[in-house]
Each structure stands twice: as C-alpha cells, then as structure tokens.
VOPAKOL-242817 format. One record per residue: residue number from 1; z, y negated, x of N, C-alpha, C in turn. Coordinates in steps of 0.05 Angstrom, whole numbers, plus 5000, padded with zeros to 4 digits. Layout:
# residues N
{rec NUM {Z Y X} {Z Y X} {Z Y X}}
...
END
This chain:
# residues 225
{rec 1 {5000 5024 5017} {5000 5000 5000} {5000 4975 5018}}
{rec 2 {4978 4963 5018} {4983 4931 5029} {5004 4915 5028}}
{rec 3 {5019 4903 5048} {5043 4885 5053} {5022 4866 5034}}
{rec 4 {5039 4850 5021} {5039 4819 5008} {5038 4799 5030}}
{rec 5 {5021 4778 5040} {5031 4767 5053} {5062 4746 5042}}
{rec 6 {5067 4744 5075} {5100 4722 5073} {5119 4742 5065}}
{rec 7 {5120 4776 5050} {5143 4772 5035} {5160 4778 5066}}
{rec 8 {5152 4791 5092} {5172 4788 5107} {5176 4768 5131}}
{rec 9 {5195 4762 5139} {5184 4738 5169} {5168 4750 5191}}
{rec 10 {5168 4737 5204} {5155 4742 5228} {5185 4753 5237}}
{rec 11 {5170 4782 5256} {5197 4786 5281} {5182 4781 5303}}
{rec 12 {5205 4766 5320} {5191 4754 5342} {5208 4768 5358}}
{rec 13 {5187 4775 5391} {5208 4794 5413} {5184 4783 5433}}
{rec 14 {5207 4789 5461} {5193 4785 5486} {5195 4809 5504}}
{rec 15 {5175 4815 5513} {5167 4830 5534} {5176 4830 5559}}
{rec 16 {5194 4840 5565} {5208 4832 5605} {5203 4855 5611}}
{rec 17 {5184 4854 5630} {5177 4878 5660} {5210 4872 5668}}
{rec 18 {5220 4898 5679} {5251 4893 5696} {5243 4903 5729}}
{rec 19 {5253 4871 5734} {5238 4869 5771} {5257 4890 5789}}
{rec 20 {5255 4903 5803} {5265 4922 5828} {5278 4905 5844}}
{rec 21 {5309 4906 5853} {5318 4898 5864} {5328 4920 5889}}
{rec 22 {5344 4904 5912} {5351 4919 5941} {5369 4933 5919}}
{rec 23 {5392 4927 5911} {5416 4940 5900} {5405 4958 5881}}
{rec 24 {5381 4954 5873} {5382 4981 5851} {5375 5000 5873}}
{rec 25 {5347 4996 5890} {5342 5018 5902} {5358 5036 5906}}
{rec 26 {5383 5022 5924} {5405 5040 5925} {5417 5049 5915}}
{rec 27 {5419 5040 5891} {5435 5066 5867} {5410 5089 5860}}
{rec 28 {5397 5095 5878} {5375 5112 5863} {5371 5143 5879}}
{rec 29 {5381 5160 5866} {5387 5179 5885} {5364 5191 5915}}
{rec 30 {5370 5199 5937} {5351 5201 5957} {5324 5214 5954}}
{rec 31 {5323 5231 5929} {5306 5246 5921} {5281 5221 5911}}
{rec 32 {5290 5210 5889} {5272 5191 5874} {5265 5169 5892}}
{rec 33 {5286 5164 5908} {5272 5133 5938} {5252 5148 5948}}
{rec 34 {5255 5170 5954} {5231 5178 5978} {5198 5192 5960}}
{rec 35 {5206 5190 5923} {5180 5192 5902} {5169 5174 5901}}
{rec 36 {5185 5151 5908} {5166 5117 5897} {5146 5115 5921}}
{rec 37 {5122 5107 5910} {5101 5100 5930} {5101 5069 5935}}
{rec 38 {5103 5067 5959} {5105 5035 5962} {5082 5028 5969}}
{rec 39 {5072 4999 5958} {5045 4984 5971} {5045 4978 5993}}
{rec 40 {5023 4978 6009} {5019 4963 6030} {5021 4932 6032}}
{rec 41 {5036 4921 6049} {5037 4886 6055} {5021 4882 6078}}
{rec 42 {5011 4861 6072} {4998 4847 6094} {5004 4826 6092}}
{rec 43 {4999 4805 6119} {5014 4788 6133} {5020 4765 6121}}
{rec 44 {4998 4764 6097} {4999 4741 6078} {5020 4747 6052}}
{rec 45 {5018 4771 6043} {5039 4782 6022} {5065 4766 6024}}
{rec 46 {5069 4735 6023} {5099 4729 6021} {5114 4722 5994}}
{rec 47 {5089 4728 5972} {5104 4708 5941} {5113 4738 5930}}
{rec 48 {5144 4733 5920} {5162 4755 5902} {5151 4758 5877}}
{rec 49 {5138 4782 5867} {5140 4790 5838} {5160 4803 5828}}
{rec 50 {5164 4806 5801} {5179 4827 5789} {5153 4851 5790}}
{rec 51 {5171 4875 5789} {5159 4905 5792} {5173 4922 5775}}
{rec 52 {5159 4946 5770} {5167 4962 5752} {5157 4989 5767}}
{rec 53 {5174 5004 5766} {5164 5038 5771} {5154 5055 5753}}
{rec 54 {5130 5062 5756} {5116 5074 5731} {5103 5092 5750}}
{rec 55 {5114 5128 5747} {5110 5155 5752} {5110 5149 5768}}
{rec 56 {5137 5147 5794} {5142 5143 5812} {5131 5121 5826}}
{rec 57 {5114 5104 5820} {5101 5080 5834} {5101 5054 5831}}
{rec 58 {5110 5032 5851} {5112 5016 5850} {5094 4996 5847}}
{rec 59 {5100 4983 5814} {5080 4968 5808} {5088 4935 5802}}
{rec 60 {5071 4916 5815} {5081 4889 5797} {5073 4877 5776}}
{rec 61 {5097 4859 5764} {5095 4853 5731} {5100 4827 5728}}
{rec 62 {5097 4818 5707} {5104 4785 5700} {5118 4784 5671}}
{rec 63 {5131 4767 5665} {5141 4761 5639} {5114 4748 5623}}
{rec 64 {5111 4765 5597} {5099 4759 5574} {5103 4736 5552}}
{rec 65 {5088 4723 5549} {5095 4695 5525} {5100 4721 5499}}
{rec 66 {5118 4702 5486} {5127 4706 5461} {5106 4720 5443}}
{rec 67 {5119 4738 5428} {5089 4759 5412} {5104 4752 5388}}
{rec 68 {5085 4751 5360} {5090 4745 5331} {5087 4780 5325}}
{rec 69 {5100 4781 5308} {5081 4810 5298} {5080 4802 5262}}
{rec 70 {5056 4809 5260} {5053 4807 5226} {5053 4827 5211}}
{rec 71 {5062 4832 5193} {5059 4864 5180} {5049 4863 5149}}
{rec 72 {5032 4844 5146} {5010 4845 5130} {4978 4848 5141}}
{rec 73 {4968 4829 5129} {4929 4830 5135} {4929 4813 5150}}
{rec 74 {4923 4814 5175} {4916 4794 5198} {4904 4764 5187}}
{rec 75 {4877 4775 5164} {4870 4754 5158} {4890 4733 5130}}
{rec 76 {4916 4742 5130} {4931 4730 5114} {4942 4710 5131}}
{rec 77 {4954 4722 5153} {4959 4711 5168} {4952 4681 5186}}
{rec 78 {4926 4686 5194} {4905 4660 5202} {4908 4643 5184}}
{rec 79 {4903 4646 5149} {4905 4630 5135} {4933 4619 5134}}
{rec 80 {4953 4637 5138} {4983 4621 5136} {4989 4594 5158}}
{rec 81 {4969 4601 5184} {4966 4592 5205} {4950 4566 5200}}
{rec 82 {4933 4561 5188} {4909 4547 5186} {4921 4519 5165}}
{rec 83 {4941 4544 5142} {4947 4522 5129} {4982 4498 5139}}
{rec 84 {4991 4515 5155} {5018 4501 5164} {5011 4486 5183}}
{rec 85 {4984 4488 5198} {4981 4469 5232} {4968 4452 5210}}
{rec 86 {4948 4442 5189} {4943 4428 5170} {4963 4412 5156}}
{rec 87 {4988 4414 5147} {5009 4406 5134} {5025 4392 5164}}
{rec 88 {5020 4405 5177} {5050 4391 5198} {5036 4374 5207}}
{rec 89 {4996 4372 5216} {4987 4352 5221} {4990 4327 5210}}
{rec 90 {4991 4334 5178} {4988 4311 5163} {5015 4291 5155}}
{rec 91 {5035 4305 5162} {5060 4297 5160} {5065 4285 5199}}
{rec 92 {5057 4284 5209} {5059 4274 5236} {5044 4242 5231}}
{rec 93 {5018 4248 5219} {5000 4232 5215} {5018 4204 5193}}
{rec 94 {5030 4214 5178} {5037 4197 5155} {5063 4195 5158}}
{rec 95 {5083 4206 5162} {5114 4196 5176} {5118 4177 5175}}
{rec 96 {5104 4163 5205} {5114 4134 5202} {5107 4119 5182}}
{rec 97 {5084 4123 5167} {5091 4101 5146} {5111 4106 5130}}
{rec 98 {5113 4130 5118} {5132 4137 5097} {5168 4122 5104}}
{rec 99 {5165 4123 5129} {5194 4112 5139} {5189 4083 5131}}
{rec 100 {5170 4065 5146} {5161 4041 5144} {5163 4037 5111}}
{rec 101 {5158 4056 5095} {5152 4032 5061} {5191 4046 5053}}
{rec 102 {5196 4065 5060} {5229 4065 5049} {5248 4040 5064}}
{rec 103 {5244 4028 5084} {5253 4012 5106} {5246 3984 5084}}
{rec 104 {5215 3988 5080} {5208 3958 5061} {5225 3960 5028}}
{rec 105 {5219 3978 5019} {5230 3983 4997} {5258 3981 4991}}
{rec 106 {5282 3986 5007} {5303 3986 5001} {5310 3957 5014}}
{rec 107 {5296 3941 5029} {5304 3910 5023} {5290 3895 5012}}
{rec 108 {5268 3909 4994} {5262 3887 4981} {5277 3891 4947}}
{rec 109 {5283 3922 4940} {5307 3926 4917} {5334 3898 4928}}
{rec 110 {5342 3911 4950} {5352 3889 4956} {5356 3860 4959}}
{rec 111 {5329 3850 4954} {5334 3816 4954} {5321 3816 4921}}
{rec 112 {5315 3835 4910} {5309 3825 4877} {5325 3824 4863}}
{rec 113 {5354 3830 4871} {5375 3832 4860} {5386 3807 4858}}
{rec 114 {5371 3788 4874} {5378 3762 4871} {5369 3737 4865}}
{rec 115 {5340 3754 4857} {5309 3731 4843} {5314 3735 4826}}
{rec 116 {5312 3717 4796} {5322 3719 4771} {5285 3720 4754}}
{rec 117 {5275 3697 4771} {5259 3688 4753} {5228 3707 4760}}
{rec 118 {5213 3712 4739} {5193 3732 4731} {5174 3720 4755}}
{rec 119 {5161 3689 4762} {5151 3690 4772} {5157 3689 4798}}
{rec 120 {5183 3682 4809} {5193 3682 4827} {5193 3721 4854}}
{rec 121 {5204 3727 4823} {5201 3762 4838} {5170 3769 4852}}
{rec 122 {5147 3759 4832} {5128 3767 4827} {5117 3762 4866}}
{rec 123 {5123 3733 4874} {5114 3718 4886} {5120 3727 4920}}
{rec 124 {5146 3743 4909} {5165 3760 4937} {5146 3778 4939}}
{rec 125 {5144 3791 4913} {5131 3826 4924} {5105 3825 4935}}
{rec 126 {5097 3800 4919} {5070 3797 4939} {5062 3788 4969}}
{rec 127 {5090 3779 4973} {5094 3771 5000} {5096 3799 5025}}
{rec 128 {5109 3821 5012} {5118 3837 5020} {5095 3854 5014}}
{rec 129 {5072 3857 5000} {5053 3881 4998} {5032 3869 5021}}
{rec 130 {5031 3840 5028} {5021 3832 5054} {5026 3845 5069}}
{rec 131 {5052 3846 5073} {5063 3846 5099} {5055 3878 5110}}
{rec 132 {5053 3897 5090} {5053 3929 5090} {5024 3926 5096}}
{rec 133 {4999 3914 5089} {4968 3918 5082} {4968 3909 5113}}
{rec 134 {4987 3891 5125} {4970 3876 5155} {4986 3899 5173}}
{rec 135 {5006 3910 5169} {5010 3926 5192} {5002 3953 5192}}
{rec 136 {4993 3976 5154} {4986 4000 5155} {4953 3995 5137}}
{rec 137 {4948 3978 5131} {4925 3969 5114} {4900 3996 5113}}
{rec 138 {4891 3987 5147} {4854 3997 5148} {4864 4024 5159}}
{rec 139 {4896 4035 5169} {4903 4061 5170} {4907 4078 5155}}
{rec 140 {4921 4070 5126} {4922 4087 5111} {4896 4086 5087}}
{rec 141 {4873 4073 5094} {4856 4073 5080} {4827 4086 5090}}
{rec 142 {4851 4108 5115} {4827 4127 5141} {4843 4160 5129}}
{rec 143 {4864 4152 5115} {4881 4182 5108} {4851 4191 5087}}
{rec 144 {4859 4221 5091} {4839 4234 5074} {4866 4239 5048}}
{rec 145 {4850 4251 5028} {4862 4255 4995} {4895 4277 4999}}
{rec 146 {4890 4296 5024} {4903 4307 5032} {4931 4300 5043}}
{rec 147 {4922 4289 5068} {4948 4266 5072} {4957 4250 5055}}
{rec 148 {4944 4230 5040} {4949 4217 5019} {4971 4234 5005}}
{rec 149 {4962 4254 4996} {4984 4266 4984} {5012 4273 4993}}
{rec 150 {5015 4283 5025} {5033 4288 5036} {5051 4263 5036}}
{rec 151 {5034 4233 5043} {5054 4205 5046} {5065 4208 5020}}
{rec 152 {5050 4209 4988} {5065 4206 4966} {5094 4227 4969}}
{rec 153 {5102 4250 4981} {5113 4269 4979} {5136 4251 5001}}
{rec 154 {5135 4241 5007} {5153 4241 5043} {5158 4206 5032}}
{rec 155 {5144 4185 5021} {5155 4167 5006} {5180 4169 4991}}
{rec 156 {5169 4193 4968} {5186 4205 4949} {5215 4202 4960}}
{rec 157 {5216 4226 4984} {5237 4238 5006} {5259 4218 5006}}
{rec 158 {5235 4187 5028} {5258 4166 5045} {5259 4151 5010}}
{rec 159 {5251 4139 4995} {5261 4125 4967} {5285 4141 4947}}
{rec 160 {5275 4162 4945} {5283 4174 4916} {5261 4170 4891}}
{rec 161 {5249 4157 4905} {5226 4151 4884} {5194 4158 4878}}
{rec 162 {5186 4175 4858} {5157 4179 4861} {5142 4153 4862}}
{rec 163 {5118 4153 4875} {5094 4133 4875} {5086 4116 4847}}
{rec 164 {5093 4125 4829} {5087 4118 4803} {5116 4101 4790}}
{rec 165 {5132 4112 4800} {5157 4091 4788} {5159 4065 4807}}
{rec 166 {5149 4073 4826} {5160 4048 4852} {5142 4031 4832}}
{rec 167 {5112 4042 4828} {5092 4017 4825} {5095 4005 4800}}
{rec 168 {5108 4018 4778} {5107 4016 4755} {5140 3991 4754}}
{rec 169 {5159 3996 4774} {5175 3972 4780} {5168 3948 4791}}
{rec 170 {5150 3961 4814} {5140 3930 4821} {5115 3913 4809}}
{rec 171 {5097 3929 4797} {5077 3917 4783} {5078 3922 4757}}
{rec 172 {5088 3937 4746} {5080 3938 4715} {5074 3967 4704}}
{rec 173 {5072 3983 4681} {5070 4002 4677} {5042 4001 4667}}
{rec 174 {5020 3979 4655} {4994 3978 4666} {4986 3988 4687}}
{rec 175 {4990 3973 4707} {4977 3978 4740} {4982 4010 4742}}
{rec 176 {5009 4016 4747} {5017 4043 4742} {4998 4070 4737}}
{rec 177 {4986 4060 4707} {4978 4083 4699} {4948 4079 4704}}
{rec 178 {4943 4049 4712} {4916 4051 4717} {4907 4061 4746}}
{rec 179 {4923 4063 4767} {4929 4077 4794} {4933 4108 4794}}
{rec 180 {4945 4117 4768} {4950 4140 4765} {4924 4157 4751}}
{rec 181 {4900 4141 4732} {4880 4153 4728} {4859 4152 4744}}
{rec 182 {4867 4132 4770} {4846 4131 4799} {4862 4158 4811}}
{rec 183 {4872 4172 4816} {4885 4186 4826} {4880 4218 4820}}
{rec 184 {4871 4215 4789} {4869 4239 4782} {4838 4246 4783}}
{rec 185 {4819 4226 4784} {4793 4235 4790} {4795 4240 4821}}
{rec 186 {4808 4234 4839} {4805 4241 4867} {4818 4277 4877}}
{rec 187 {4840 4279 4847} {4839 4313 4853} {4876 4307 4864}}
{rec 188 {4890 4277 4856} {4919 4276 4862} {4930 4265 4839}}
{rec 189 {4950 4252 4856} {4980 4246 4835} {4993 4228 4842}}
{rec 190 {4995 4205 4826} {5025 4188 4849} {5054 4194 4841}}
{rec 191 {5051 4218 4818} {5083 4231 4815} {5085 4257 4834}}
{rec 192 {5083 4254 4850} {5086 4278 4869} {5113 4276 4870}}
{rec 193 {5125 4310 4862} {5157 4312 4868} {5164 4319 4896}}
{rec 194 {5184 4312 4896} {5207 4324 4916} {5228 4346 4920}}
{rec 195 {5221 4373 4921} {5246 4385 4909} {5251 4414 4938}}
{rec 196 {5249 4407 4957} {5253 4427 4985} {5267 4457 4972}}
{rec 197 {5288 4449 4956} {5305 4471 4948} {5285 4497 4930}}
{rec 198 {5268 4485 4926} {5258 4503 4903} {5223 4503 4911}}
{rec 199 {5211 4482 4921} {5184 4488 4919} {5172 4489 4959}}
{rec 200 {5152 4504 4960} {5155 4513 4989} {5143 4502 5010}}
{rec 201 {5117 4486 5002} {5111 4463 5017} {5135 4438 5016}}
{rec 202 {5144 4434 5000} {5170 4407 5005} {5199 4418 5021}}
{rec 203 {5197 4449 5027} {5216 4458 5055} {5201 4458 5078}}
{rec 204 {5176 4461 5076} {5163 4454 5091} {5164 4431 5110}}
{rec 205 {5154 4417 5089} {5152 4390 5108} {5175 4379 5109}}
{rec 206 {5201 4386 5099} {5233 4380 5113} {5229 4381 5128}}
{rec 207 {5221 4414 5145} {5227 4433 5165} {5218 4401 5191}}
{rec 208 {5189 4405 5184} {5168 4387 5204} {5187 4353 5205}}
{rec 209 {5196 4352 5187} {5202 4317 5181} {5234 4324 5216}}
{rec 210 {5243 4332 5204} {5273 4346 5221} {5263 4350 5251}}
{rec 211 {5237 4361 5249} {5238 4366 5271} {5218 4336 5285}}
{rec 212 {5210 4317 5280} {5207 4294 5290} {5223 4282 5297}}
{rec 213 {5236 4272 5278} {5276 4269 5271} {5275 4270 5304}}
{rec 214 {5278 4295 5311} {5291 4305 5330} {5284 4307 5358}}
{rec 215 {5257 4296 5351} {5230 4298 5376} {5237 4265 5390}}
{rec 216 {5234 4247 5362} {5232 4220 5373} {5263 4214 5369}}
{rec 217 {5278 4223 5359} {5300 4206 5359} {5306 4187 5337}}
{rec 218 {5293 4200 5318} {5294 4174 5294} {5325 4182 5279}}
{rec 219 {5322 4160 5263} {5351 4156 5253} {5350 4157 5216}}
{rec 220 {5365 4176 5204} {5350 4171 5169} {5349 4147 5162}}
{rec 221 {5329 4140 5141} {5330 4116 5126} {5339 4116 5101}}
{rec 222 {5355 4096 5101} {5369 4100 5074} {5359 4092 5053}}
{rec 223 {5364 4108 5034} {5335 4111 5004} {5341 4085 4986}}
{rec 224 {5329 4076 4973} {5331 4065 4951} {5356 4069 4932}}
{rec 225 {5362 4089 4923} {5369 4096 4902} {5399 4099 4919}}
END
C-alpha cells in the first residue's frame, strides 16, 4: 500500500565512517593486527583521513552530509520540496514589509486616537499611505499574486488584522469591497486568515518568520490590536 505523503516526518541520520586510531590498534588482538592489510605511503602521503577496516583492510573514509529518508513516492516528495523553498522564498521576500506596515499601523491607530475631525483623520492617513508608496511603492508592485498573498497573511500576523478590515478602517467599506472584488479576479483575498494552530501553511510561515527573527535579530512588533 502506498505511504500518503507527510503522514510521517522525515528521519534524519548521519553516516560516520569510525577513523582507526594508535590505541585501538592496540586493543586488537595479535592475530587480527597482523590480517589488516596496510597501504603503501609515499613521501607525499602527509594529510590524516578517517579509515575503516573492511575484511581485514584498511580503507579511508569521510563523514557524509546529512541524508533525508522519505517513505512515501519520491515524487511527493520533490513536490513537498518545490512547494516549501516557494513559500519560505516568498516570505523572505515580503517580511520586511509586513513588519514595516504593522510598525506604520500601530502608530498611526495611535495618533487617530487623537484626530477628532473626519477630515482631519482623512488628511493624516493620506499622509501616511505616502509615506508607505515612496519607501515599498514600485516593490511591492514587482510581488507576483503569490507573494501578494503571503504579505496579506504575515500583515494579518504583525496587526491582528486582515487586509480588508485595515482598509475598510482606513478608507471606507466602499474602497474595501471594491479592492476585494479586484482581488478576486486575480485568483486572491484581502481576508486572508491567520490561524498557525490549525491551518498548515500559517505554521509554516511562523516556522520561516522565527527563523528570520532569529537570523537578523529582529525584535516582534507589536500588533495593533
């Protein structure tokens, strides 16, 4: 019966040749020292390998990189492969903005808390959607539909907020929905959820986000909400 792909992990193991040392020789009784066939050295022979005795003969070995073993269909596999170096690309790619609009976002919640007047607010956020178009503008307008989707997902993350409520606060529930039916002829969504615990690309790209985190040294941003 065919394995399913994923239902088991990968077991991962390493391969160590075990190198011949003076002290083992000598624990090796006189019989078996005088079975091993030793190589010939010549004058240049000075770099140490590890060796292994195989039917009495002394052979040299090296340590092996890390082996995956899969225990489904190889070609499940490639595709598991094809699709996670695809997702972690795109989340590398879009990160920093997603940090960049939760960074903008939670001070600009923050100073509307203290604009009263309709056109007043209006006049901030526009100040502030500048400010996002001149520093990620002609970048995020190079993301393919793909990425695109991943930033809505990793926005979500640093806000608390899907794409569709942010815009539907800051602009209107017009704009909103009229963004949201540009969205769905392109094959997306600006309610892209968030939920790691339960759905398997959003543990996913935890996994990848954590491990940037961790690469550059970044620090969380604190969400909106």
């Amino acid at each position: 019966m065919r394995t399913k792909s994923f239902t088991y992990p990968f077991l991962t193991f390493s391969l160590l040749l075990i190198g011949i040392t003076a002290s083992a020789q000598e624990s090796l009784p006189d019989k078996e020292k005088q079975a091993i066939i030793y190589p010939e050295y010549g004058k240049n022979d000075t770099v140490f390998v590890k060796a292994l005795v195989v039917g009495g003969e002394l052979l040299g070995g090296k340590d092996l990189q890390e082996l995956f073993v899969w225990g489904g269909n190889p070609k499940d596999a490639a595709k598991y492969w094809a699709e996670w170096t695809r997702l972690r690309n795109a989340v590398y790619v879009t990160y920093p903005y997603a940090r960049q609009a939760g960074v903008v976002m939670a001070d600009v919640q923050q100073h509307l808390k203290s604009i009263k007047g309709k056109s007043e607010r209006k006049k901030y956020i526009k100040s502030r959607e500048k400010e996002l178009r001149a520093a990620f503008g002609d970048k995020i307008m190079d993301l393919s539909v793909y990425q695109g989707k991943v930033l809505m997902k990793l926005i979500n993350r640093q806000t608390g907020e899907d794409c569709y409520e942010i815009i539907k606060e800051m602009k209107g529930g017009f704009t909103a929905r009229f963004y949201q039916t540009l969205m769905f002829f392109v094959g997306s969504d600006l309610k892209q959820e968030w939920n790691p615990s339960e759905n398997k690309i959003d543990k996913q790209i935890d996994g990848i986000v954590q491990e940037l985190d961790r690469m550059y040294g970044y620090t969380p941003v604190a969400g909106v909400k």
